[in-house]
C-alpha positions as CSV (number, residue, x, y, z in Angstrom):
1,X,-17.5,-4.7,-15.5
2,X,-13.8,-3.8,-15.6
3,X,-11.1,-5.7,-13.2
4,X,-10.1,-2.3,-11.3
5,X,-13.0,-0.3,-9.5
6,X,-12.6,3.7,-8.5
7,X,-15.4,4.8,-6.6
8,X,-15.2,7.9,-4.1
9,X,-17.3,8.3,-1.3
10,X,-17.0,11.8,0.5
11,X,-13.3,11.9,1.5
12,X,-12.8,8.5,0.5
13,X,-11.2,6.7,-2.3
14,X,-11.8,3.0,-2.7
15,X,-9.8,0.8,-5.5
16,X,-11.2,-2.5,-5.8
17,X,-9.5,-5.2,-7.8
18,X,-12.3,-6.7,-9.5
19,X,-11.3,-10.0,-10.9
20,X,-12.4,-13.0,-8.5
21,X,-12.9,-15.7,-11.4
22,X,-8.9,-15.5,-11.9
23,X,-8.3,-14.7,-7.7
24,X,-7.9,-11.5,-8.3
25,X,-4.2,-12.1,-10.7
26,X,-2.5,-9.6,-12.3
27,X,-2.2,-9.1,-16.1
28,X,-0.8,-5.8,-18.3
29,X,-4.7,-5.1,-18.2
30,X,-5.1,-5.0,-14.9
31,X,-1.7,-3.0,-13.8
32,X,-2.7,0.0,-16.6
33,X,-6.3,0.3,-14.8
34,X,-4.3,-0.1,-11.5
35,X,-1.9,2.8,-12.5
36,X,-5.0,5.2,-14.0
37,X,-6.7,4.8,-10.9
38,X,-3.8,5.9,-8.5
39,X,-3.6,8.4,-10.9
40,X,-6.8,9.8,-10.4
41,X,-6.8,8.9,-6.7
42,X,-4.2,11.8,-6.5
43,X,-5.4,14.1,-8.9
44,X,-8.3,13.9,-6.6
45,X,-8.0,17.2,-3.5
46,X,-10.6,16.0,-1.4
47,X,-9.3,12.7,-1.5
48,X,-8.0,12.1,2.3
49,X,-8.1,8.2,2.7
50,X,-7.8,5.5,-0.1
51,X,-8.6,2.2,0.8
52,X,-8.0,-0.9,-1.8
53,X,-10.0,-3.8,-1.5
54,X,-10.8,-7.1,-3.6
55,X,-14.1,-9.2,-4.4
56,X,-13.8,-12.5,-4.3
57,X,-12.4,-15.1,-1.9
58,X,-9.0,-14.4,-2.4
59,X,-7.0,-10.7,-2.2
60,X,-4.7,-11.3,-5.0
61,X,-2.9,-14.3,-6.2
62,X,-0.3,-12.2,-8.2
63,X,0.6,-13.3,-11.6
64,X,-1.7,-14.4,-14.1
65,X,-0.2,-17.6,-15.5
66,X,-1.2,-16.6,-18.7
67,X,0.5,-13.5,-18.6
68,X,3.5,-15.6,-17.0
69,X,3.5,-17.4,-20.6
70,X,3.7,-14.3,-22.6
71,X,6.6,-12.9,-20.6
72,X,8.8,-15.9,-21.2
73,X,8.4,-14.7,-24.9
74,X,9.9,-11.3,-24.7
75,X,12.6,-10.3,-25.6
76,X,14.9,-8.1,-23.2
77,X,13.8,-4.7,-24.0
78,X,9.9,-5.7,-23.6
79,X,10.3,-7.6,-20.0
80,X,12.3,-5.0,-18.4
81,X,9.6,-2.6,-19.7
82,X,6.8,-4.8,-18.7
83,X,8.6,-5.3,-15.5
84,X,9.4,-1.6,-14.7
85,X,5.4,-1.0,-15.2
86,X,5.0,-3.4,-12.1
87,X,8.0,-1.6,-10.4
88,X,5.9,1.6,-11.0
89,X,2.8,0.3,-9.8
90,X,4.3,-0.8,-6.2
91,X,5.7,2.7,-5.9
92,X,3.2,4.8,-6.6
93,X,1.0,2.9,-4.1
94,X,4.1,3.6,-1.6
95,X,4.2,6.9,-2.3
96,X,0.5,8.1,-2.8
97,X,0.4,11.3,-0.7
98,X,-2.5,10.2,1.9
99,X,-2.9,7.6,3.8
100,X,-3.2,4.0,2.1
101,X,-5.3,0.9,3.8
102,X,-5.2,-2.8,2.5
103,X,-8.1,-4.7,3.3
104,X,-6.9,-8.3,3.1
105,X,-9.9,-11.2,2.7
106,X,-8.1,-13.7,1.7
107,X,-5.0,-14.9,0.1
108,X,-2.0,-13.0,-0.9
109,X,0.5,-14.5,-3.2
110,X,3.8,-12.6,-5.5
111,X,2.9,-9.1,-6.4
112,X,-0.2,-9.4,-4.2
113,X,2.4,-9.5,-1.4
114,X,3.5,-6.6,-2.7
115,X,0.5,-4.7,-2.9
116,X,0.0,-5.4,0.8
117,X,3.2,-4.3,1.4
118,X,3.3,-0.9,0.0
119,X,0.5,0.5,1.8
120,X,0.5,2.0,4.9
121,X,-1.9,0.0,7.1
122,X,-2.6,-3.4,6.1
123,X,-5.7,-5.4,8.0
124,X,-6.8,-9.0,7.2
125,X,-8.6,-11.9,8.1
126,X,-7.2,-14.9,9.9
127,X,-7.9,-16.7,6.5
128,X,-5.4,-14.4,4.7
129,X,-2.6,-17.0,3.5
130,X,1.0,-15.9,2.0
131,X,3.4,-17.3,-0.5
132,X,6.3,-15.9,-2.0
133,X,7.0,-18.5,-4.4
134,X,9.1,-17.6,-7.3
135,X,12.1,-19.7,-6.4
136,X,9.7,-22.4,-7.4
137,X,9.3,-21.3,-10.9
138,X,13.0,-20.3,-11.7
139,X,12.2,-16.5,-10.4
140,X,13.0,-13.6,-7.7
141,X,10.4,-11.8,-6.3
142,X,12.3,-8.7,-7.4
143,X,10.3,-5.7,-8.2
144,X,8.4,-6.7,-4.5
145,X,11.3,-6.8,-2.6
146,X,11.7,-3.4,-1.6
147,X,8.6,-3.2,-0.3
148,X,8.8,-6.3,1.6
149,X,12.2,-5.6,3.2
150,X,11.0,-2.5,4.0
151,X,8.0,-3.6,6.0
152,X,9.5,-7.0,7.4
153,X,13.5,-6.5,7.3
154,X,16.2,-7.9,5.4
155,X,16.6,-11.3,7.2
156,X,13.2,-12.4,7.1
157,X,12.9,-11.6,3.6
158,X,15.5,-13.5,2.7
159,X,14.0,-16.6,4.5
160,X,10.7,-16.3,3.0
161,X,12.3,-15.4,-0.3
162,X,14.6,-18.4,-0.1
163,X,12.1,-20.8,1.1
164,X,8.9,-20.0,-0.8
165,X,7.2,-21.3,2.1
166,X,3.4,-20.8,3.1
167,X,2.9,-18.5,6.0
168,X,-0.3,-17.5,7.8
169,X,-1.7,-14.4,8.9
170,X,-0.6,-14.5,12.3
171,X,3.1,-14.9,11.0
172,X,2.5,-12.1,9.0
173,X,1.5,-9.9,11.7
174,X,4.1,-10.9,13.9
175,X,6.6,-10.2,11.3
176,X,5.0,-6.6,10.4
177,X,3.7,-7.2,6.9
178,X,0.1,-6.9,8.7
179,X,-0.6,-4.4,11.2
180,X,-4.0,-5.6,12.2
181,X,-5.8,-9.2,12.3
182,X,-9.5,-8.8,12.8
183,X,-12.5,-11.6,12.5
184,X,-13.4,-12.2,8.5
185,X,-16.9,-10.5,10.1
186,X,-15.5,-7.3,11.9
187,X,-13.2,-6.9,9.0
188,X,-15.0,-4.0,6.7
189,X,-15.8,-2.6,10.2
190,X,-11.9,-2.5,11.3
191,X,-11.1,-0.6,7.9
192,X,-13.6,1.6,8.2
193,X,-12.9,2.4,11.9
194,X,-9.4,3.1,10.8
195,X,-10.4,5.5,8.1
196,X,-12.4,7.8,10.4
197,X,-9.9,8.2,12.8
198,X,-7.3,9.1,9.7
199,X,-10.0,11.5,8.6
200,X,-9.7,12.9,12.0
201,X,-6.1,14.1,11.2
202,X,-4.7,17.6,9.1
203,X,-4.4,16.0,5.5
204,X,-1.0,18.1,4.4
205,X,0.5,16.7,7.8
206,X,0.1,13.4,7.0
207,X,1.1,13.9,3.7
208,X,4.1,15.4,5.0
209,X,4.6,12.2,8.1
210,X,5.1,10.4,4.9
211,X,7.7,11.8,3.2
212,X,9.7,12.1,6.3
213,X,9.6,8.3,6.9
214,X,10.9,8.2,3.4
215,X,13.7,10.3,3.8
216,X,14.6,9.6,7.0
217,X,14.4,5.5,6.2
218,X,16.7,5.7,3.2
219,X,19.7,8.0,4.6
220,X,22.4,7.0,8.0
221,X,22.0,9.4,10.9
222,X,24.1,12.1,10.0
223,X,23.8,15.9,9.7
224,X,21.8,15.7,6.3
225,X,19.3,13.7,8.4
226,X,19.2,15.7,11.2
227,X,19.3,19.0,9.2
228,X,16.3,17.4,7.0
229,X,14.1,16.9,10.0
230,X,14.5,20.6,11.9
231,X,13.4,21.9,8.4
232,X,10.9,19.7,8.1
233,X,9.3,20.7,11.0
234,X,9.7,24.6,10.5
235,X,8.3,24.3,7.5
236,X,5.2,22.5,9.3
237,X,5.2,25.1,12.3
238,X,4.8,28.4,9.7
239,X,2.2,26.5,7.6
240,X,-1.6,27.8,7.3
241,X,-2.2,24.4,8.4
242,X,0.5,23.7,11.2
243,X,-1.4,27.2,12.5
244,X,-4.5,26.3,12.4
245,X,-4.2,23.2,14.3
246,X,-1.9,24.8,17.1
247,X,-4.8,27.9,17.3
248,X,-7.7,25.3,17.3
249,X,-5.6,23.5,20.3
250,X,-5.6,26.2,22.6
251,X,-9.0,27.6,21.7
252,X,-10.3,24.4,22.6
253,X,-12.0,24.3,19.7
254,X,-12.1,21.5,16.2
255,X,-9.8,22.8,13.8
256,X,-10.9,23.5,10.0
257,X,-9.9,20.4,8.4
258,X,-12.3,18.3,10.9
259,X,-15.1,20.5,9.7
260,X,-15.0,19.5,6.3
């Protein structure tokens, strides 16, 4: 049994964190399986959907505290090394060239946060709890943070950095982290639902919708911005794939990537 699960079904990737005696924490361990799988994930071409679960009660509780020990040991060059593996692990999730779905049953603390944070779509339970709790121990949530800012903003970030206060799932929806609450029973269902209609869509495109909210998101409207986007879209237009779906649209007809 190994703490990080790949399994493909059809056009589906699934990465399932496999540790439920320890809620699911994080150690070095875990992170390396976490990176190979991503790795594979998009090494994989008919890969369209990844979806990353958990077993257990709990989604991920971040940290192992035993790992937490260890780290208090290193010296400078080991924890920014052991803390740019993290980083790593947050951004490749982010930027993952399909479409990425959280399935969230249960609690969420720390880098699990983070986890939830870097995908795309992000559905849970009403039992899914949150905690961002490292001003409690002396810590930042740091190599999280741009995550979270990203999918809550600045100023609530810094309130639920500053705090390290408890907040539900309903908080978390309202504030953007979740995009979808669904009964612990209807849950699996909800993801899956999701995935078929992603499925549905031309995987290059979406791939591309992507990369645009990336470049657009992290540059002020200007003319590189502006330029960026009409390029963008030419590019799409002229395509085999941008044809294919404007072809199969007046033909009335399902375009190739549907038929799959």
């Amino acid at each position: 049994m190994t703490d990080i699960e790949l399994e493909f079904a059809g056009r589906v990737a699934r990465i399932i964190i496999n540790r439920p005696d320890r809620h699911n924490a994080l150690d070095v361990a875990m992170i390396d399986s976490f990176h190979e799988a991503l790795d594979r994930v998009a090494a994989t071409a008919d890969a369209r959907v990844l979806q990353i679960r958990a077993r257990g009660t709990s989604f991920c509780a971040g940290a192992d505290i035993n790992w937490m020990r260890r780290m208090a040991e290193y010296d400078a060059a080991s924890n920014i090394a052991d803390a740019k593996r993290l980083a790593g692990l947050f951004e490749k999730i982010a930027f993952l060239p399909l479409p990425t779905i959280v399935m969230v049953n249960g609690p969420a603390y720390g880098g699990g946060i983070g986890i939830v944070a870097a995908c795309d779509f992000a559905l849970a339970a009403p039992n899914a709890d949150f905690v961002l709790s490292e001003v409690k121990l002396g810590l930042i949530p740091a190599v999280i943070s741009p995550h979270i800012i990203r999918a809550i903003g600045a100023h609530a970030a810094k309130r639920l950095f500053l705090s390290g206060a408890k907040f539900g799932a309903a908080e978390a929806e309202r504030l953007g982290l979740l995009s979808g609450l669904f009964p612990a029973d209807e849950l699996d269902g909800a993801v899956e639902g999701l995935t078929k209609q992603l499925l549905e869509n031309a995987p290059e495109a979406m791939a591309a919708a992507k990369e645009l909210v990336q470049f657009v998101a992290s540059k002020p409207l200007g003319r590189d911005v502006i330029d960026g986007t009409a390029e963008r879209i030419a590019k799409r237009r002229a395509s085999a794939e941008g044809k294919e779906g404007l072809t199969a649209f007046l033909e009335k007809r399902t375009p190739a990537w549907r038929k799959e």
